[in-house]
C-alpha positions in Angstrom: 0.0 0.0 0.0 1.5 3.3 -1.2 1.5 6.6 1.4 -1.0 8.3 -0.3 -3.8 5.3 -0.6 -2.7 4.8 3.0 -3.3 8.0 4.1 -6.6 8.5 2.1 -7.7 5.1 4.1 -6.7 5.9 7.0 -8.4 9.5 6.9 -11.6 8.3 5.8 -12.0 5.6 8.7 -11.1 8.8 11.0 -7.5 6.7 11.7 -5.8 9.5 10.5 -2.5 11.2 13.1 -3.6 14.1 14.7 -1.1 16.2 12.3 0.8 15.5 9.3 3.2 17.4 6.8 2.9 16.3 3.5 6.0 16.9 1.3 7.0 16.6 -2.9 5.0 16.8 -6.1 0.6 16.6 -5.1 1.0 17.2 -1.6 -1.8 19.7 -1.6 -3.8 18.1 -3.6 -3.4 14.8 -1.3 -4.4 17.0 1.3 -7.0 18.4 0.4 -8.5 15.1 -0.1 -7.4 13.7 2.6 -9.2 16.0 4.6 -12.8 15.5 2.3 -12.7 12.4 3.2 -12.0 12.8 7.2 -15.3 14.8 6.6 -17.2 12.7 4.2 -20.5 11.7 5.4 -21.3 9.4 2.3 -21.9 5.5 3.4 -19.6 4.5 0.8 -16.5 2.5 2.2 -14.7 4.7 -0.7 -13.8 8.2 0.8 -14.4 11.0 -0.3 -17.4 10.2 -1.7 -18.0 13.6 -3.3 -21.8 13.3 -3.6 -22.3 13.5 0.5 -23.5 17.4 1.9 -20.1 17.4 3.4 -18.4 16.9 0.7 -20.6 19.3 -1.3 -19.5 22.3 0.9 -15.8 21.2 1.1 -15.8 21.1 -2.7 -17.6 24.5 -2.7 -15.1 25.9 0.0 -18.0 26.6 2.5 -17.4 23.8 4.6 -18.0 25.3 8.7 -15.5 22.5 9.8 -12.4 23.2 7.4 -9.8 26.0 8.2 -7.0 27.6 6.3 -4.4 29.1 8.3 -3.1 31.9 5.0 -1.2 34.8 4.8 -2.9 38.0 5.6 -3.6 39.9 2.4 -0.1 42.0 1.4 1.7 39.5 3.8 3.7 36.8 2.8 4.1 35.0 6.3 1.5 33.8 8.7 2.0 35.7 11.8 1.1 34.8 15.4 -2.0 36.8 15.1 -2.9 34.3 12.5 -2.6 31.4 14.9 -4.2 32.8 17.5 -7.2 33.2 15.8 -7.0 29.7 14.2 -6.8 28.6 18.0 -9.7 30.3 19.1 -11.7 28.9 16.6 -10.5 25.4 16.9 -12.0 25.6 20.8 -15.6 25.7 19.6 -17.1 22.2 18.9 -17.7 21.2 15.2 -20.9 22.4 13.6 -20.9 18.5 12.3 -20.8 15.7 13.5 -17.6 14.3 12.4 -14.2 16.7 13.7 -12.3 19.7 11.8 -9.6 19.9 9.7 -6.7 22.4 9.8 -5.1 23.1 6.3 -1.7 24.6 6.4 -0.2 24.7 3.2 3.3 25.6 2.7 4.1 25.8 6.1 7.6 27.1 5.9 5.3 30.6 5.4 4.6 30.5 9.4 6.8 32.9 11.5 9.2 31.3 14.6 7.2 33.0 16.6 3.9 31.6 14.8 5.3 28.3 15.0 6.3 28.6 18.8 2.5 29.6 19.4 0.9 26.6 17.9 3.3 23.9 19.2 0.7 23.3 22.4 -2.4 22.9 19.9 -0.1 20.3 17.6 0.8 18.4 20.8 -2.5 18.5 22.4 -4.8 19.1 19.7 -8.9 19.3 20.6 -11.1 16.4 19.9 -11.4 14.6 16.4 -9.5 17.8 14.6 -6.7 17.2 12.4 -4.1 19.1 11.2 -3.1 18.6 7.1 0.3 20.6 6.4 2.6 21.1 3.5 5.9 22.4 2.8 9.6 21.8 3.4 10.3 20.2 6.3 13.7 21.2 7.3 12.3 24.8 7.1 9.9 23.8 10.4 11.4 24.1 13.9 12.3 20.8 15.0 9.6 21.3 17.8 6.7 21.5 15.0 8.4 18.4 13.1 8.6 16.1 16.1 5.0 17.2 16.4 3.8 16.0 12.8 3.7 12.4 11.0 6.1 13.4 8.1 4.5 11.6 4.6 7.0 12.0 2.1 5.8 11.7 -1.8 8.1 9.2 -3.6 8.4 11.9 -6.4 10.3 14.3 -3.8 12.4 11.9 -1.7 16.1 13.5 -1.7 18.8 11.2 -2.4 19.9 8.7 0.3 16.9 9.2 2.4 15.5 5.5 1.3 18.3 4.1 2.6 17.8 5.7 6.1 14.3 5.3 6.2 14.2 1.4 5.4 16.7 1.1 8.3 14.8 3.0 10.4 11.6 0.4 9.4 13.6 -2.6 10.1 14.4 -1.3 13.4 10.0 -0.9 13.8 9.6 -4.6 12.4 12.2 -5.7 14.7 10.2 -4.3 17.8 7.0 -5.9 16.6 8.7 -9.3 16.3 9.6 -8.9 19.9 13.3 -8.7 19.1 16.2 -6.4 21.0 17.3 -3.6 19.6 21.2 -3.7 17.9 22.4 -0.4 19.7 25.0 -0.4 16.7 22.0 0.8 14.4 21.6 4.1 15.7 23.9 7.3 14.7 26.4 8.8 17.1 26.4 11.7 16.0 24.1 14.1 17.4 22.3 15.4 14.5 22.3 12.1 13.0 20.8 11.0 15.8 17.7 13.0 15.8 17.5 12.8 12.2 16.8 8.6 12.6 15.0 8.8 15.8 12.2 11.0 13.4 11.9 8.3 10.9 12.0 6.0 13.7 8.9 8.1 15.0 7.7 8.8 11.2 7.9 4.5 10.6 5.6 3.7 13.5 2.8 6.2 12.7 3.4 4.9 8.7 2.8 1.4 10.4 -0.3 2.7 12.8 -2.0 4.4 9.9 -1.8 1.0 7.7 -2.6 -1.3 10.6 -2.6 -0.2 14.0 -1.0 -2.4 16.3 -0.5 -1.5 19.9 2.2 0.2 21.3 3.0 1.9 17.9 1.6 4.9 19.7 3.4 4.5 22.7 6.3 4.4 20.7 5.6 7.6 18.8 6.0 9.1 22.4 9.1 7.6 23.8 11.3 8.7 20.7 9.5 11.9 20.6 10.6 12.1 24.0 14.1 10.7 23.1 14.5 13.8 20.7 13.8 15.8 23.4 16.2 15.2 25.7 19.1 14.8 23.1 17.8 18.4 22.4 18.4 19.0 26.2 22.0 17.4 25.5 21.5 14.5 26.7 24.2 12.0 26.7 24.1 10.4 23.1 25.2 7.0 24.2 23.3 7.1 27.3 20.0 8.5 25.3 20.5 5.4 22.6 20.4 2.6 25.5 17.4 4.4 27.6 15.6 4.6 24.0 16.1 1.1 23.4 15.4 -0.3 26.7 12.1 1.7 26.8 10.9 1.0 23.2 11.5 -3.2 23.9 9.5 -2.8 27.3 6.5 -1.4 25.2 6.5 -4.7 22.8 8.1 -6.9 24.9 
């Protein structure tokens, strides 16, 4: 199953993460209908249906549940103001039934300080809302990455990035098969470090999204968590054996 079937699926069945940023070629597009179908009201197992009254007003962009955080007109950056107000809006409780949906596309328009002010809302978002974003990643504050299930288009992948992210899955399939951990798999080096413990993070919500299993949530946390602290400079070799101990307690 490809990431953008998977993530149509998942959104439809209301499986969806709380937030996601969607990078390379069609990400808005995939967005956009990922969050029609996280509305969609149709019976149809297919999502979005298109026909439903949901899907109607999403298609005519009148829909009372879906929000778009822009620029202000003359601006080119989203601004805490911006946020603020998304915030306030988010607190009310859907005019339907199903949740909201937050569309932030080309998020690397959001100021630090805008980003700082909606790290809370990413990390604790309210009920059945989620958050659909696009853009460049490494232009995001880590904090607002850590935050976000990263889906990365095949088109866009940059050049030895498979290689890291089909480590970082084995290291997921191990923990699912109940095995330890090599400690020889993770990266010294700080940067490196983070940089695998988020597609560590990014191959357990790919895996909940297709199938969830428990403690791929859990495990979400604990390198979340691990990323953290190595901000906090943490001990690297230290951080790799308290990340491993902890994520073969949650399968074990």
């Amino acid at each position: 199953m490809n990431a953008e079937k998977a993530l149509l699926d998942a959104a439809g069945e209301g499986r969806a993460p709380h937030a996601l940023i969607v990078s390379g070629e069609g990400a808005e597009a995939l967005c956009e209908k990922s969050a029609m179908a996280f509305l969609c009201e149709g019976g149809s197992p297919e999502k979005p249906c298109n026909v439903c009254p949901s899907c109607r007003m999403f298609l005519a962009a009148s829909h009372p549940d879906v929000f778009r955080l822009l620029p202000e007109p003359g601006k080119k950056t989203v601004g805490v103001e911006g946020v603020r107000a998304l915030i306030l809006a988010l607190s009310a409780a859907p005019v339907r039934s199903r949740g909201k949906a937050v569309l932030i596309f080309s998020a690397e328009k959001l100021t630090e300080k805008a980003q700082n002010a909606l790290l809370k809302t990413l990390e604790d978002p309210p009920d059945s809302t989620v958050f659909f974003l696009t853009g460049s990643e490494n232009a995001l504050l880590p904090t607002v990455r850590s935050r976000c299930m990263a889906v990365r288009l095949t088109e866009s992948a940059p050049a030895g990035d498979e290689k890291a992210d089909r480590k970082a899955a084995a290291l997921i399939s191990c923990l699912l098969s109940k095995k330890p951990l090599d400690r020889s798999a993770f990266p010294t080096d700080r940067e490196e470090l983070d940089d695998f413990l988020e597609r560590m993070a990014n191959a357990c919500a790919q895996r909940f999204v297709e199938k969830p299993r428990p403690g791929l949530s859990a495990a979400v946390d604990t390198l979340t968590e691990a990323r953290r602290r190595l901000g906090m400079n943490a001990n690297v070799k230290l951080l790799i054996d308290w990340t491993r101990v902890k994520l073969e307690r949650i399968f074990g």
